[in-house]
N, CA, C and O of each residue as an XYZ file, in Angstrom:
540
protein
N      -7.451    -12.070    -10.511
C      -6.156    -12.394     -9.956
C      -5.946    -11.823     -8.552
O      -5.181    -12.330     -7.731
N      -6.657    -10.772     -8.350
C      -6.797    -10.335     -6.993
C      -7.653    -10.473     -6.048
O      -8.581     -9.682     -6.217
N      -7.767    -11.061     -5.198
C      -9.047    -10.894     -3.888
C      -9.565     -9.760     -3.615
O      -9.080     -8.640     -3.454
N     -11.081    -10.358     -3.563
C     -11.573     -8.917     -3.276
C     -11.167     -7.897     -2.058
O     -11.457     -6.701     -2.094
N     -10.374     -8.592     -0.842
C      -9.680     -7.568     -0.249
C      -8.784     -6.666     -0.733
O      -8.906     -5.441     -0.726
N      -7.666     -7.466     -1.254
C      -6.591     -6.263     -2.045
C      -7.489     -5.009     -3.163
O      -7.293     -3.795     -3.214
N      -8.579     -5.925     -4.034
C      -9.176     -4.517     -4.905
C      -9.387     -3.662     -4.209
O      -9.013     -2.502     -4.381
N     -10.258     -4.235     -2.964
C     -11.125     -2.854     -2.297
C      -9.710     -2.032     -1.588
O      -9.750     -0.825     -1.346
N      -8.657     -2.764     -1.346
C      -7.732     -1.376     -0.902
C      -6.843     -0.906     -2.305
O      -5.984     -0.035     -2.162
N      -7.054     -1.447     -3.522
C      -6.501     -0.744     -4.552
C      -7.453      0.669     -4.628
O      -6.921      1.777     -4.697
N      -8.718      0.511     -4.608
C     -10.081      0.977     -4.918
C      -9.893      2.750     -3.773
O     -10.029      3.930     -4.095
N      -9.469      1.946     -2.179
C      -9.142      2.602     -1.417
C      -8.200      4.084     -1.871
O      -8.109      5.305     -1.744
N      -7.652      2.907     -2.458
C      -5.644      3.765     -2.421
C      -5.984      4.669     -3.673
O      -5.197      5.598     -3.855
N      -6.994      4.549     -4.531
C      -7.322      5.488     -5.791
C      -8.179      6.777     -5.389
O      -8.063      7.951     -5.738
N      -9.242      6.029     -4.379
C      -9.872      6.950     -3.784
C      -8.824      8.476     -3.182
O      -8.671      9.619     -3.613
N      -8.317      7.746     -2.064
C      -7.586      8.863     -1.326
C      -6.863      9.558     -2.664
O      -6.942     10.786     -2.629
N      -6.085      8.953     -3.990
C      -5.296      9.884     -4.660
C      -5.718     11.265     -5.265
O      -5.073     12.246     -5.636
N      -7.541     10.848     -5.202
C      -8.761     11.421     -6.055
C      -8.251     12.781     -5.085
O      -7.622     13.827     -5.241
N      -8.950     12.040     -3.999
C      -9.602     13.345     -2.422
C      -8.397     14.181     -2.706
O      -8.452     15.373     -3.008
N      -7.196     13.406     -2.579
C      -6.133     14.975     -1.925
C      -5.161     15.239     -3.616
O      -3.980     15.589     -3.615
N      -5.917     14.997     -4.834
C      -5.371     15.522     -5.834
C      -4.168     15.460     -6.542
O      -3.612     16.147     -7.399
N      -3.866     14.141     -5.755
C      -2.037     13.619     -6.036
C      -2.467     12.930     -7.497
O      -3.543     12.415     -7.800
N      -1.345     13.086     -8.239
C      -0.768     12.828     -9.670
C      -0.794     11.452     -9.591
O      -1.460     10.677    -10.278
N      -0.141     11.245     -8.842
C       1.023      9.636     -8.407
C       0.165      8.415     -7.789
O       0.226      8.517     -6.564
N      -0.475      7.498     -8.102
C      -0.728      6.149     -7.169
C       0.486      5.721     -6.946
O       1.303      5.493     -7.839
N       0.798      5.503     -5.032
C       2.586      5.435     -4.960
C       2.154      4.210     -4.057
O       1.039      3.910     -3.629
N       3.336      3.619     -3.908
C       3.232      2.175     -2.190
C       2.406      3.269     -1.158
O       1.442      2.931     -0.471
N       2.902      4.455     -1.187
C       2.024      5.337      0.637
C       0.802      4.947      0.227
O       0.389      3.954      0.827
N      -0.118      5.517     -0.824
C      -1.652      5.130     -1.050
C      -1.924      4.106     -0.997
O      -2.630      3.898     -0.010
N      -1.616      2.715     -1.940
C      -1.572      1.607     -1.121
C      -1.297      1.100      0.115
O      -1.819      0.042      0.465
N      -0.668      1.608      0.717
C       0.090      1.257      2.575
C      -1.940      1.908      3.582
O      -2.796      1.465      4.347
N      -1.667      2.919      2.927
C      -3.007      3.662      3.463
C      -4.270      2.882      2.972
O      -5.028      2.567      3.889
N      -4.636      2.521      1.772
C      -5.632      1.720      1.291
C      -5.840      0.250      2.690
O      -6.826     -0.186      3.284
N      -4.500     -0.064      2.719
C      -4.351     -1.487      3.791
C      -4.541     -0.714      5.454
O      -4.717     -1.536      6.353
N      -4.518      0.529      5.810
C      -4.600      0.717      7.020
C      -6.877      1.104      7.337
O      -7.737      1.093      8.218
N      -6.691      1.353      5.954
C      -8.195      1.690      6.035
C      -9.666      0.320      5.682
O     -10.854      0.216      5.989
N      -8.546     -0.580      4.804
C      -9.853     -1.710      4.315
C      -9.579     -2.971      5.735
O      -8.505     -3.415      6.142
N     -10.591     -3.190      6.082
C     -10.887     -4.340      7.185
C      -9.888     -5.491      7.314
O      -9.251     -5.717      8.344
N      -9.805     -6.175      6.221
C      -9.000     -7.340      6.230
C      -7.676     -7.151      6.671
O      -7.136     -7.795      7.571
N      -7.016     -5.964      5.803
C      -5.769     -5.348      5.806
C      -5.045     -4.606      7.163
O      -3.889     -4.664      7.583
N      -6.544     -3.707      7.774
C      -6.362     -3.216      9.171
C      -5.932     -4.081     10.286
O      -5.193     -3.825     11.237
N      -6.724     -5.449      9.873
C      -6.616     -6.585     10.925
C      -5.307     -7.135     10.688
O      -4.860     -7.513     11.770
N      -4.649     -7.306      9.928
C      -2.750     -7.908      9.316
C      -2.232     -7.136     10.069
O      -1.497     -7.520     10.979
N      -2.612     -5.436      9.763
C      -1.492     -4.772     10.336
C      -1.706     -4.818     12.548
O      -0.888     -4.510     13.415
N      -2.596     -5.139     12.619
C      -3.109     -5.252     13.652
C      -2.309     -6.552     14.455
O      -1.763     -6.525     15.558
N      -2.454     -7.776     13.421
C      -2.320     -9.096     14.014
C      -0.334     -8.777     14.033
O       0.544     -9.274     14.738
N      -0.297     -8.107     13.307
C       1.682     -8.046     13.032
C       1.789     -7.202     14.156
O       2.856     -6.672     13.850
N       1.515     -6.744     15.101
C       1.650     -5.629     15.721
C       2.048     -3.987     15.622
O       2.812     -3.413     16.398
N       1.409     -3.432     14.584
C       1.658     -2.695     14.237
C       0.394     -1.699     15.119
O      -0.610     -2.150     15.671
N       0.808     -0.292     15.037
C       0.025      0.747     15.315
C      -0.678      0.962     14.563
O       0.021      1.591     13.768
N      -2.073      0.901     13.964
C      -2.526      1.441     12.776
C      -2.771      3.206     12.754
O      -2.716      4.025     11.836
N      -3.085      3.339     14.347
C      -3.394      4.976     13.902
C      -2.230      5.470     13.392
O      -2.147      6.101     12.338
N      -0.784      5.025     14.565
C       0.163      5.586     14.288
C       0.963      5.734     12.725
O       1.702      6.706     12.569
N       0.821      4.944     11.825
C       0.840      4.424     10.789
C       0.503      5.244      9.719
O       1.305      5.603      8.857
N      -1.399      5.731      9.789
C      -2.180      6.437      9.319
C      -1.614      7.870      9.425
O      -1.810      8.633      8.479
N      -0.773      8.387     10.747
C      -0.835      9.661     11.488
C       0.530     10.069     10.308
O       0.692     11.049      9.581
N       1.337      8.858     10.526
C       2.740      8.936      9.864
C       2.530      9.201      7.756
O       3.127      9.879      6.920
N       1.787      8.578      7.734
C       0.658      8.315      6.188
C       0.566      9.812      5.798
O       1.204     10.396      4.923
N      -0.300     10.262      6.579
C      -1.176     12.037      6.503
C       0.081     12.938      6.393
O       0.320     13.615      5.393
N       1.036     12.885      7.734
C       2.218     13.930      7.242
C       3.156     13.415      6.348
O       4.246     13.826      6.747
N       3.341     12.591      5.141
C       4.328     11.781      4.029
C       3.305     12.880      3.302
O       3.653     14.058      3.389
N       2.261     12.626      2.701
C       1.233     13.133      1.865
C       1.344     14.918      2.153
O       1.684     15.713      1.277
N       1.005     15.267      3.459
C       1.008     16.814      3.332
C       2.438     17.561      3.097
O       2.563     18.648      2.533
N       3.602     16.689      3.691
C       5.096     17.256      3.346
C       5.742     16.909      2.360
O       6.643     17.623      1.921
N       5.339     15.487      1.693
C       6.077     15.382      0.487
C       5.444     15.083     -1.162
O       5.986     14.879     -2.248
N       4.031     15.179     -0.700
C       3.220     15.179     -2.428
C       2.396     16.556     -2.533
O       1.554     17.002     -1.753
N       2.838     17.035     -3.606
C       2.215     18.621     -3.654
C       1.171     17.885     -4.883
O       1.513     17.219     -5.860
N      -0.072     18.240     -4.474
C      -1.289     18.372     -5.179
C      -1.462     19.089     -6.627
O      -0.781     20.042     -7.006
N      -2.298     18.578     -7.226
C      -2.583     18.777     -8.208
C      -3.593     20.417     -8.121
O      -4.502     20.483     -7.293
N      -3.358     21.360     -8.843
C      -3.912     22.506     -8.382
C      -5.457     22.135     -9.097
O      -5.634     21.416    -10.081
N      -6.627     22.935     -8.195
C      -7.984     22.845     -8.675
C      -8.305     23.347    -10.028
O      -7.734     24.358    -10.439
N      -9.050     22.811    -10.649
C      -9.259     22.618    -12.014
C      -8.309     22.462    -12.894
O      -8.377     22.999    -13.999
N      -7.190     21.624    -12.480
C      -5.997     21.314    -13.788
C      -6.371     19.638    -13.829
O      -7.022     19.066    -12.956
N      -5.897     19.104    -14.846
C      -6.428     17.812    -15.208
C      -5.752     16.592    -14.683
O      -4.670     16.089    -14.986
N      -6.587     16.274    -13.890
C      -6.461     14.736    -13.500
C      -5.899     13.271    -13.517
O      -6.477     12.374    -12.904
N      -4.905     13.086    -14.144
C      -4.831     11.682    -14.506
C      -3.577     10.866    -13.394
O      -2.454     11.176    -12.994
N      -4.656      9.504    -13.169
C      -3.566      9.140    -12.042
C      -2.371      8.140    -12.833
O      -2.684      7.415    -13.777
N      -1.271      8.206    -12.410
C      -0.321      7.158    -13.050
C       0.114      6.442    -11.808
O       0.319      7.056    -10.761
N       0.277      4.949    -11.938
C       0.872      4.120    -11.147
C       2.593      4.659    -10.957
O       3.192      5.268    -11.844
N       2.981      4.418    -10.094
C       4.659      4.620    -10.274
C       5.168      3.472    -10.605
O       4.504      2.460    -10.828
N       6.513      3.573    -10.660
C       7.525      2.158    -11.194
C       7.580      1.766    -10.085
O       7.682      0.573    -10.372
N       7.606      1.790     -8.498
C       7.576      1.204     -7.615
C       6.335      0.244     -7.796
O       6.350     -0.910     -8.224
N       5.323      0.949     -7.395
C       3.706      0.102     -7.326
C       3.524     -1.036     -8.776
O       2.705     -1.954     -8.811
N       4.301     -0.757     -9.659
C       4.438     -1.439    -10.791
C       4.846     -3.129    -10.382
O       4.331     -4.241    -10.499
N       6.071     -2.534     -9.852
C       7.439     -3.716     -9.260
C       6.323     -4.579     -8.014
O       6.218     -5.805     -7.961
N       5.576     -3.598     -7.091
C       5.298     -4.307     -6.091
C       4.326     -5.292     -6.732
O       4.308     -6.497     -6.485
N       3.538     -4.671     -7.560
C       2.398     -5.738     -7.667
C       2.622     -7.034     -8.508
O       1.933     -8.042     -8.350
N       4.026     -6.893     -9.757
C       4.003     -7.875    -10.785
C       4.860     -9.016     -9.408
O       4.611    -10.220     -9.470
N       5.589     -8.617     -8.538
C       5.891     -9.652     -7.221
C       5.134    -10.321     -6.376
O       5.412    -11.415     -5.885
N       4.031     -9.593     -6.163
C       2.510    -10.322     -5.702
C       2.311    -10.980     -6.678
O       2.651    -12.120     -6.362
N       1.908    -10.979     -7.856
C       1.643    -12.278     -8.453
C       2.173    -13.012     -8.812
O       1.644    -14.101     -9.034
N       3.409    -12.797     -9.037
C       4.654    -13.367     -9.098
C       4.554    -14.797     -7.545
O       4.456    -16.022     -7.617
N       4.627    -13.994     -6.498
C       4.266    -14.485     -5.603
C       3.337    -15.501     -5.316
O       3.539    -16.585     -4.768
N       1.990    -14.880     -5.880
C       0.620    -15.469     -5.944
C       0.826    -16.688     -7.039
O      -0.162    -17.412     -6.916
N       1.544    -17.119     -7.877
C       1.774    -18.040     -8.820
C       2.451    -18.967     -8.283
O       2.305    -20.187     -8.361
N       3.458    -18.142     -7.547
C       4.753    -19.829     -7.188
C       4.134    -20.366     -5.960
O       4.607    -21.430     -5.562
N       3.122    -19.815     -5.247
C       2.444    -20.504     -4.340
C       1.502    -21.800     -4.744
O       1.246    -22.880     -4.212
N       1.203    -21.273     -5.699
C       0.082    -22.504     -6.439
C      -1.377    -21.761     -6.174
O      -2.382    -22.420     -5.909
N      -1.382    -20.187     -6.285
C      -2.775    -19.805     -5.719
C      -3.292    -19.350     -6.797
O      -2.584    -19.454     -7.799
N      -4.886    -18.606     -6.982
C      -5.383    -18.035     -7.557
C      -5.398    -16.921     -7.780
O      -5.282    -16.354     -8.867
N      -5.554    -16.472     -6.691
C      -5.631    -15.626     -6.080
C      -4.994    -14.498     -5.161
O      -5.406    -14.547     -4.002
N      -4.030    -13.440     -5.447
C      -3.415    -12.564     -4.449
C      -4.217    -11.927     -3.472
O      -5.327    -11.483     -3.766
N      -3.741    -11.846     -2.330
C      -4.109    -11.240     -1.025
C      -3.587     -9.976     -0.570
O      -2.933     -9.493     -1.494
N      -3.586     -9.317      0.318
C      -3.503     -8.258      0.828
C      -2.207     -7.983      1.424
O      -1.415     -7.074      1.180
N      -2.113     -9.364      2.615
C      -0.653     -9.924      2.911
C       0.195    -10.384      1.653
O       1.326    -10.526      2.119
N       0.230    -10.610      0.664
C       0.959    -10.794     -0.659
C       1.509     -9.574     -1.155
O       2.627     -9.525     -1.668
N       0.560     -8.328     -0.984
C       0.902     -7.338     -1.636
C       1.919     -6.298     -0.180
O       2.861     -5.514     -0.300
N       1.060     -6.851      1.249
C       2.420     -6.028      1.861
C       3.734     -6.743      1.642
O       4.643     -5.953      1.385
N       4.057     -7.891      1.668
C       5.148     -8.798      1.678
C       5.949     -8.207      0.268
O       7.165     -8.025      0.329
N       5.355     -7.982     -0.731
C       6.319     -7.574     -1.740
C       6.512     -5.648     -1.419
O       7.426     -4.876     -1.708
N       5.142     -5.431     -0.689
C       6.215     -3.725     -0.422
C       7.183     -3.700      0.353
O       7.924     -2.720      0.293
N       7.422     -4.602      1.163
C       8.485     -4.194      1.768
C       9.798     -4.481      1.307
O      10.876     -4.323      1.880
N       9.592     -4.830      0.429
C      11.125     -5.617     -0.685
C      11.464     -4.101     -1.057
O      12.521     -3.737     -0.542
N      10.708     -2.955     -1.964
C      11.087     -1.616     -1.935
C      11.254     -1.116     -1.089
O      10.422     -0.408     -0.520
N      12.957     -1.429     -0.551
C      13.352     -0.982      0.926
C      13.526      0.375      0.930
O      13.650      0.674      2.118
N      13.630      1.701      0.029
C      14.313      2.874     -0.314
C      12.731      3.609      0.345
O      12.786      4.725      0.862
N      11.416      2.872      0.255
C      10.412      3.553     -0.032
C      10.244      4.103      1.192
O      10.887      3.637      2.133
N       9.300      5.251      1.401
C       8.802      5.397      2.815
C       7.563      4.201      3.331
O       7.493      3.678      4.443
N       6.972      4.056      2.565
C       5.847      2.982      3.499
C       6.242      1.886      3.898
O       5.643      1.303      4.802
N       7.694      1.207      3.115
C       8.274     -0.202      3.693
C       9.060      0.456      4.811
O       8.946     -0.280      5.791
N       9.904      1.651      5.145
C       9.706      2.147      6.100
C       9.525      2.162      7.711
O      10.067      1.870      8.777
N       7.801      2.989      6.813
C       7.123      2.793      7.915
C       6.349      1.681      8.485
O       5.224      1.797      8.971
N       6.772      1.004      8.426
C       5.955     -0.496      8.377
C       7.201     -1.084      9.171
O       7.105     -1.546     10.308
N       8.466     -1.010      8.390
C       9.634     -1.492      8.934
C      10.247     -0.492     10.492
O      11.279     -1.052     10.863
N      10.057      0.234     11.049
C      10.125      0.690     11.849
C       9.089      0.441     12.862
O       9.352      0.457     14.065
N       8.017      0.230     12.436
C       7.657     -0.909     13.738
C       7.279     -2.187     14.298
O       6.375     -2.760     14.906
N       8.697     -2.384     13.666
C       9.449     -4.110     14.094
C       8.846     -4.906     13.171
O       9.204     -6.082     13.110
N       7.868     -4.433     12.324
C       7.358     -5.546     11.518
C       8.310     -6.427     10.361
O       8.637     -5.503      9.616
N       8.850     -7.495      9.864
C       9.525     -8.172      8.697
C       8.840     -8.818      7.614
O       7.688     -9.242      7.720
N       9.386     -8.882      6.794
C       8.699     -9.677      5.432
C       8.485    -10.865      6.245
O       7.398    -11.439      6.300
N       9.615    -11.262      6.929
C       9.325    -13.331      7.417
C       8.216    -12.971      8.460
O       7.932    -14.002      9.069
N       7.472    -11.894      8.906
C       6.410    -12.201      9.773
C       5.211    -12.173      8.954
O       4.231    -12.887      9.168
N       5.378    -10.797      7.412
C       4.441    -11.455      7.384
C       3.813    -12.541      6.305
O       2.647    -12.734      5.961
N       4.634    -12.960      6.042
C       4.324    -14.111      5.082
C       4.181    -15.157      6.331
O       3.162    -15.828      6.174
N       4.847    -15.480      7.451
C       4.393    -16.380      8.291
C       3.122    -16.387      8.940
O       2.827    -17.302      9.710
């Protein structure tokens, strides 16, 4: 149901939760998964977005507002009810289109509907809109 772009930044966004020991798969790890996988870099690129700046904004959300999991306590990642909402709207999405397949742009288009979040945000602060990028 997903393109192999969006996995590899789900894949992404699990990775980073691993590295820095966060509890939580949240929209930021996904937002970050899309600033780091190719396809996704290039959206945020073609929308005009900053990607470093993005990434820079990414790193201090993570070091000021997710406290880590301490070394050797146990592991388990949980999706949040946000990332829940975003993704059943991507396919949600991905259905009323007539597609197979969800995309990368599918899955930013429904984060930014979680307007409260920081990564719709940060995304939304630089000038980017849902109508750009679904257009």
């Amino acid at each position: 149901m997903l393109d192999s772009h969006l996995e590899q930044v789900f894949s992404l966004a699990v990775m980073e939760v691993r590295r820095r020991r966060h509890e939580y798969l949240t929209l930021e790890h996904l937002l970050f998964g899309i600033t780091v996988e190719e396809n996704g870099r290039g959206l945020l690129k073609a929308l005009g977005v900053d990607v470093l700046a993005l990434r820079r904004k990414l790193e201090r959300f993570f070091t000021e507002n997710v406290t880590p999991v301490p070394p050797g306590g146990e592991m388990e990642i949980v999706q949040t009810t946000a990332l829940q909402r975003v993704m059943q709207r991507t396919l949600r999405h991905m259905h009323s289109a007539g597609r197979q397949k969800a995309g990368v742009g599918d899955a930013l288009a429904s984060l930014l509907e979680e307007e409260g979040s920081y990564a719709a945000f940060f995304i939304l602060s630089q000038g980017v809109t849902r109508l750009d990028i679904l257009e």
